[in-house]
N, CA and C of each residue as an Amber inpcrd file, in Angstrom:
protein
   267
   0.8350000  -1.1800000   0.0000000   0.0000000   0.0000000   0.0000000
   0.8820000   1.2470000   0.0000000   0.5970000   2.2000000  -0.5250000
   1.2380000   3.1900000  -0.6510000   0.4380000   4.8780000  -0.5020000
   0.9240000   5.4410000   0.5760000  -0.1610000   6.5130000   1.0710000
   0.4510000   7.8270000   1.0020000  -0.4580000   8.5160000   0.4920000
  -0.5110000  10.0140000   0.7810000  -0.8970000  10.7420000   1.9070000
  -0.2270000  11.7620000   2.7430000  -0.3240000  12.3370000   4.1000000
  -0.2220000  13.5590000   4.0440000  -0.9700000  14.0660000   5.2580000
  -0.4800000  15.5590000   5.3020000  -0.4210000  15.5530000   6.7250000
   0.9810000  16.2200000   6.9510000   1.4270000  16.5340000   8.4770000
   1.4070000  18.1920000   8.8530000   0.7630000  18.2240000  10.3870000
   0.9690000  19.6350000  10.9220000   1.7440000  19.7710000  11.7930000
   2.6470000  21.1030000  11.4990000   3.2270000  21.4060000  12.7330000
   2.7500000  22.8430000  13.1760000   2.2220000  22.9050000  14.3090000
   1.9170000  23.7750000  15.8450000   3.0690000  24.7460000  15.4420000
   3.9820000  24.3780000  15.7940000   5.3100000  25.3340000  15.6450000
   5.3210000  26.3660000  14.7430000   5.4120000  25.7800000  13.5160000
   5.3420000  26.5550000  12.2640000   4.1730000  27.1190000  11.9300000
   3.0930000  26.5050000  12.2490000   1.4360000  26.7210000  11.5410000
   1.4290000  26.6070000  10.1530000   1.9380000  25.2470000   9.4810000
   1.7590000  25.2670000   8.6420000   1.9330000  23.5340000   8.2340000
   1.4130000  23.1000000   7.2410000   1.3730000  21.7110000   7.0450000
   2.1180000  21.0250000   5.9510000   2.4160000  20.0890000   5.6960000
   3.4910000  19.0080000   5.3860000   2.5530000  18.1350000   4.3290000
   2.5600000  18.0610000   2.4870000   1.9670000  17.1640000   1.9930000
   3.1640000  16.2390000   1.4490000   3.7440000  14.7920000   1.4190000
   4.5980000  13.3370000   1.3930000   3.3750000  12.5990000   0.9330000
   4.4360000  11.3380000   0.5240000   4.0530000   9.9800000   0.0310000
   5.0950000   9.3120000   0.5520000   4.0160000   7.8630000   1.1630000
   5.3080000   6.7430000   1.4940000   4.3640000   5.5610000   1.4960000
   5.4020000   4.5650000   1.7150000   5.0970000   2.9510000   1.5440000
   4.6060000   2.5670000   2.9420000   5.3360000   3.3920000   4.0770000
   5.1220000   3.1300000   5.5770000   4.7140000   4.4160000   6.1360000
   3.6180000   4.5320000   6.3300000   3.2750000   6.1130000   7.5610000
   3.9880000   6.2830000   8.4860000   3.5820000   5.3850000   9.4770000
   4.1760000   5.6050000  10.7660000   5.7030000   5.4890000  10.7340000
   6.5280000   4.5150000  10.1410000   7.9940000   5.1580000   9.7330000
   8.6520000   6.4830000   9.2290000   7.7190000   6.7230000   8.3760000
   8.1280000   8.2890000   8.2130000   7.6810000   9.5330000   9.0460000
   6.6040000   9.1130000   9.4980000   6.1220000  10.0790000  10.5330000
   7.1660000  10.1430000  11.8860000   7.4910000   9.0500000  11.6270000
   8.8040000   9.0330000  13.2690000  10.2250000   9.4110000  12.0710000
  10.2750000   9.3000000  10.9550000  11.4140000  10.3600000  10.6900000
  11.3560000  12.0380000  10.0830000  10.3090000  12.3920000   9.8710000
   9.9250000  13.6510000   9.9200000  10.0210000  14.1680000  11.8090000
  10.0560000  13.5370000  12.4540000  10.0020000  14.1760000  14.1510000
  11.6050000  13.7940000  14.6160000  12.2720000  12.7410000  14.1910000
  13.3170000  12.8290000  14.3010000  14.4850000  13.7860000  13.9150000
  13.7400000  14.1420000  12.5820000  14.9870000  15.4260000  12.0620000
  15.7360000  14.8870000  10.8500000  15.0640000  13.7300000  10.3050000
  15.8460000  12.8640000   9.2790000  15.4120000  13.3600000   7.8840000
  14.2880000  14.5610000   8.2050000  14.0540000  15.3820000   6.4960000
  14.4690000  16.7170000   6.5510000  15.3000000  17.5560000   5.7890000
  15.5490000  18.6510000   6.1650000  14.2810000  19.1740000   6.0780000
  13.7320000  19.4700000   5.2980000  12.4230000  20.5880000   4.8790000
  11.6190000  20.7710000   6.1300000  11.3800000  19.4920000   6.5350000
  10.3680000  19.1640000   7.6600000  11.6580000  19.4020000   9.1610000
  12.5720000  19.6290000   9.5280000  13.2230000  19.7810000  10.8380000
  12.8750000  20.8320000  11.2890000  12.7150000  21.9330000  11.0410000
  12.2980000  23.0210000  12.0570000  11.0290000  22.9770000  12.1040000
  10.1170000  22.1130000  11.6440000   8.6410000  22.1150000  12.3380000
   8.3600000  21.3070000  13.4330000   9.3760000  20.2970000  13.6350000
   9.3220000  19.4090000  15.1500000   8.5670000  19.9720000  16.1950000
   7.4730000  19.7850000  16.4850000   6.7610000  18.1260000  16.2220000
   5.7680000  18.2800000  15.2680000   5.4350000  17.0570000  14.6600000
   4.5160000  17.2270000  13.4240000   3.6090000  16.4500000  13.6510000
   2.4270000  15.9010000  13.4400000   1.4920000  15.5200000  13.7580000
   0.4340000  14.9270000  12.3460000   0.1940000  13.6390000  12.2700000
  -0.3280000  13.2260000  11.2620000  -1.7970000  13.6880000  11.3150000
  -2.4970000  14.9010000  10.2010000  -3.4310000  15.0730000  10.2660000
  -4.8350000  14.4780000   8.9520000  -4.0460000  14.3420000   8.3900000
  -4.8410000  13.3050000   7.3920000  -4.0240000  12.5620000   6.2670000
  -4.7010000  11.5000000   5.8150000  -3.8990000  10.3760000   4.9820000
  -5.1890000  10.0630000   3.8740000  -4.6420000   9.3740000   2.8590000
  -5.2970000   8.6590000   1.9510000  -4.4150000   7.2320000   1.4300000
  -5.1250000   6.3620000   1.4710000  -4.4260000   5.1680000   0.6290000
  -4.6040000   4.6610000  -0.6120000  -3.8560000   3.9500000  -1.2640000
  -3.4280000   3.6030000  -2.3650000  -2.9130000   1.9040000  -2.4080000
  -3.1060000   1.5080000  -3.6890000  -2.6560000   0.5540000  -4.4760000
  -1.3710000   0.7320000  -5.3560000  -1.1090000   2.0090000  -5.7640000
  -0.2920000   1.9900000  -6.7770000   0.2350000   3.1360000  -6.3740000
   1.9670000   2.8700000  -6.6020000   2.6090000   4.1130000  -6.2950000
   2.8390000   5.3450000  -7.4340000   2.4720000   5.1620000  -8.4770000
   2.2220000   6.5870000  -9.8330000   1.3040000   7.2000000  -9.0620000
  -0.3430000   6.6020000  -8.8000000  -1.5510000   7.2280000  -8.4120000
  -1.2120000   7.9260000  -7.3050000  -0.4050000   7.2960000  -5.6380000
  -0.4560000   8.0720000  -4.6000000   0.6140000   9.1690000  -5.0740000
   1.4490000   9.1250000  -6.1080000   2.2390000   9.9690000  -6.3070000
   1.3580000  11.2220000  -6.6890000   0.8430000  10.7860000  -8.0560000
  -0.3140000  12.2730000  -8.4590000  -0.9990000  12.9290000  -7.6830000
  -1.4330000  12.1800000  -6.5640000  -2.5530000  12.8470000  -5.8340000
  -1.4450000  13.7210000  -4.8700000  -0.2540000  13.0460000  -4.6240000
   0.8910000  13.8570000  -3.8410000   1.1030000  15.2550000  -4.4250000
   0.9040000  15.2540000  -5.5020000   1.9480000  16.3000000  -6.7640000
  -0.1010000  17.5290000  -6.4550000  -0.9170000  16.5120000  -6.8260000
  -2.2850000  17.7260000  -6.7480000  -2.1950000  17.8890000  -5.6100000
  -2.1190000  17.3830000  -4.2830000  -2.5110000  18.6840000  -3.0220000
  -1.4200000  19.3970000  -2.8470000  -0.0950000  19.6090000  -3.5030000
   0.4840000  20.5850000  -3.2710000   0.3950000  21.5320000  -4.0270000
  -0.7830000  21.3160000  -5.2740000  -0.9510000  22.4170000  -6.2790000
  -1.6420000  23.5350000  -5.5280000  -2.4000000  24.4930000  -6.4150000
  -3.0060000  25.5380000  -5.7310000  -4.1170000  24.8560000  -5.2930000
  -4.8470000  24.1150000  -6.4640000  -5.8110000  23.7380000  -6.3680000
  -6.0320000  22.6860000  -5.0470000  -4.9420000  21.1510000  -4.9000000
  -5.0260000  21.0500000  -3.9230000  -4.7200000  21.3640000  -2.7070000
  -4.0980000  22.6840000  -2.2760000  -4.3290000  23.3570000  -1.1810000
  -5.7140000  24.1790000  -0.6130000  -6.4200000  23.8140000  -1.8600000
  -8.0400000  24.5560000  -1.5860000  -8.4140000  23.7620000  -1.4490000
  -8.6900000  22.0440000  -1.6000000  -8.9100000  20.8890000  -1.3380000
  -8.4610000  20.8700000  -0.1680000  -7.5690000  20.8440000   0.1010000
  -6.9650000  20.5390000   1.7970000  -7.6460000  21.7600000   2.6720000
  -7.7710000  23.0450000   2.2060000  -8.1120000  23.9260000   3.4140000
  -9.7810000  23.5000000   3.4950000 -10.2480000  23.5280000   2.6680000
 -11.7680000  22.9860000   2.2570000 -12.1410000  22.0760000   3.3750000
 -11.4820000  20.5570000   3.0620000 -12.0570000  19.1530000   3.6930000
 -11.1850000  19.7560000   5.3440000 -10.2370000  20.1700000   5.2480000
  -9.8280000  20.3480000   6.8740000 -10.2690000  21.3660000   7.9410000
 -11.2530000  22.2070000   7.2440000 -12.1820000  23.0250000   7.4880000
 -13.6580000  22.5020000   8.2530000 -13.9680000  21.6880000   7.0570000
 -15.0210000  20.8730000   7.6440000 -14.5780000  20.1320000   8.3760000
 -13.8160000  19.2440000   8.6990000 -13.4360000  18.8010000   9.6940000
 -13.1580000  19.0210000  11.2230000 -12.8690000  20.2800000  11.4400000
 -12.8780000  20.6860000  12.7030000 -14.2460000  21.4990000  12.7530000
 -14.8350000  21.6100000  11.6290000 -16.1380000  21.5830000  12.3940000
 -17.3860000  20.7830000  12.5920000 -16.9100000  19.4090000  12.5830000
 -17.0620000  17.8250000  12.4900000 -17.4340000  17.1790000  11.6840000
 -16.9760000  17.2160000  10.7540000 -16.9060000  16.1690000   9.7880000
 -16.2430000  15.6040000  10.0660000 -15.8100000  14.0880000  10.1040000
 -15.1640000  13.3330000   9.9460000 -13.7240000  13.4820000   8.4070000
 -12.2190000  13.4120000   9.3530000 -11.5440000  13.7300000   8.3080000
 -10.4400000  12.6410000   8.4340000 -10.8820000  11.4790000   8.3710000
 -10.5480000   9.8960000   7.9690000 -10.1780000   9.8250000   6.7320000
  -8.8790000   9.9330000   5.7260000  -8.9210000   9.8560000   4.5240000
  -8.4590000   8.6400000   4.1190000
């Protein structure tokens, strides 16, 4: 399986869109300090994911939420979400 994530960091106020084969491995090396981009946001916090079958597809969908467009997708669904929707991806 291969998943798309988006991490927040408190610190920075600002969020983190990756792709990986393992979440929780990378999520413990994004807090470790093992990505530059992501080290000065320590601590980061997994705030939503999507999964996959195929690593091209979780890639594209990686490449659209960092577009404009999917950053209006992300502020959108994470919007509704804290004001309860469910944001299980």
């Amino acid at each position: 399986m291969y998943y798309v994530y988006v991490l927040w960091s408190t610190k920075l106020k600002k969020r983190y869109v990756g792709s990986t084969e393992d979440i929780n491995k990378r999520l413990k090396e994004h807090n470790a300090g093992k990505t530059t981009f992501t080290k000065s946001g320590i601590p980061w916090s997994l705030i939503y994911h999507e999964t996959y079958t195929e690593k091209h597809t979780a890639r594209k969908r990686e490449i659209f939420l960092k577009s404009g467009q999917g950053r209006k997708f992300l502020d959108n669904f994470l919007h509704k979400a804290e004001s309860g929707f469910s944001a299980e991806g």
